[in-house]
N, C-alpha and C positions, 0 to 999 in steps of 0.2 A: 137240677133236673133239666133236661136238652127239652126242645120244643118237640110234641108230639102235636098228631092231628087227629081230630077225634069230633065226635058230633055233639051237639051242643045239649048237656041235660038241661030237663024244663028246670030245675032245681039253680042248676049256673045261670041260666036267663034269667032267673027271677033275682037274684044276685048281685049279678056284672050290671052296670049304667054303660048299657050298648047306645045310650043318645051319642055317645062318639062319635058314630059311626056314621049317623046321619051324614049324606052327604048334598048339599043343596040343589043342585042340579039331577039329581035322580032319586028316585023312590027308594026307601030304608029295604037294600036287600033282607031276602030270607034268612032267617034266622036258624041254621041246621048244622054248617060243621064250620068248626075254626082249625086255627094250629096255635098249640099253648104252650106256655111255660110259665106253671103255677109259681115256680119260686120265684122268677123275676119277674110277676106279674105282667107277663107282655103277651100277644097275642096279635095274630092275622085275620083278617079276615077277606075274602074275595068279596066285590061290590058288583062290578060291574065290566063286559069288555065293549068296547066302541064297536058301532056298526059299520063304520068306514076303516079301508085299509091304514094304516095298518096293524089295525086292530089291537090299541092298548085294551091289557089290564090295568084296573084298579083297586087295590085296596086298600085299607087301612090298617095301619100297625100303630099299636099301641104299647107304645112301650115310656116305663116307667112318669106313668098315669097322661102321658104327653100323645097327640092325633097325632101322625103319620102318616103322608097318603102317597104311597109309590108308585108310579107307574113304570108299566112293566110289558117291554114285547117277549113275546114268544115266538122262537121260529125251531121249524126242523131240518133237517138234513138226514137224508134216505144215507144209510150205511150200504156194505156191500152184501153183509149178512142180512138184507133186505128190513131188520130192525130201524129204527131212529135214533139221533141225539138231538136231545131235545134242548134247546138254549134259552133261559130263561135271564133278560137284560135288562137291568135296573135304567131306564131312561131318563127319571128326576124322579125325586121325592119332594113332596110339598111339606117345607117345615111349620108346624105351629107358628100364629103368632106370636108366641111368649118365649120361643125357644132362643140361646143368645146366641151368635152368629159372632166369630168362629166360637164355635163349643169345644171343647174338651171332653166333651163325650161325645162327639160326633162320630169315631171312628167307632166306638164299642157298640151305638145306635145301628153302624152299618153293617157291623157283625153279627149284632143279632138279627136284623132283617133278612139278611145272606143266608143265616141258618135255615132261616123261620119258611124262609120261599124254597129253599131245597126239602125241606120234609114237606111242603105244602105240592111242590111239584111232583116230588116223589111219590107221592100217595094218590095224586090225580093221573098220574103215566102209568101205574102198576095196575091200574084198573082196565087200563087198554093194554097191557100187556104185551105192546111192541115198540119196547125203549129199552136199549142199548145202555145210555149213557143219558145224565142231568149234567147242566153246565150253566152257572149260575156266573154273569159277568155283571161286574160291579165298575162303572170307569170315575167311583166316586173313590175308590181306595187310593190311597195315599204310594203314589209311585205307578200304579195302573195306566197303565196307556190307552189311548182313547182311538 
């Protein structure tokens, strides 16, 4: 089952151990929509964006039961058809402490993040309704040019 984005029932909150998510420097965001994938247990969630330029995202990905914390810029670019493309640029990910370094699943971890952040962006851009195009850059992929 691919990663959807959907809002969080009281039912999945009472659930999930969202203490993950906790993040020490800011207040436990709202608790309302994620982006999932019930079968491999992983999940997104938006935390928080910085107040100073240039303005990271945060948030936390959970995948296979390990915290995740990406940060993430977003920038646009005005098209000619007066729409956007919207670029959504994994800047670092904070690994868990427990995670082993190099992993052998570090690559599949960043696939599914890749995913997880294009339906998450996807579904944030359709709601403004003036995006062209999502473009998700990864310069953690293996061969990726930085």
């Amino acid at each position: 089952m691919p990663f959807v984005n959907e809002l969080i029932s009281e039912e999945e909150k009472n659930n999930f151990d969202f203490s993950v998510i906790d993040v020490s420097y800011q207040i436990r965001p709202q608790l309302y929509e994620w982006t999932i994938d019930r079968e491999r247990d992983s999940f997104l969630i938006w935390v928080k964006q910085d107040r100073e330029p240039p303005h990271h995202d945060t948030y936390v990905f959970v995948w296979k039961g390990l915290r995740f914390e990406p940060l993430i810029r977003y920038t646009s670019e005005k098209t000619a058809s007066g729409k956007f493309i919207q670029t959504c640029r994994i800047e670092n990910v904070y690994l868990p402490k427990n995670y082993p370094i190099p992993s052998k699943d570090n690559d599949v971890m960043l696939a599914a993040l890749e995913e997880a952040l294009l339906v998450e962006t996807t579904a944030r851009y359709q709601k403004i309704n003036n995006t062209e195009e999502i473009r998700i850059e990864n310069p953690f992929n293996k061969g990726a040019q930085q």
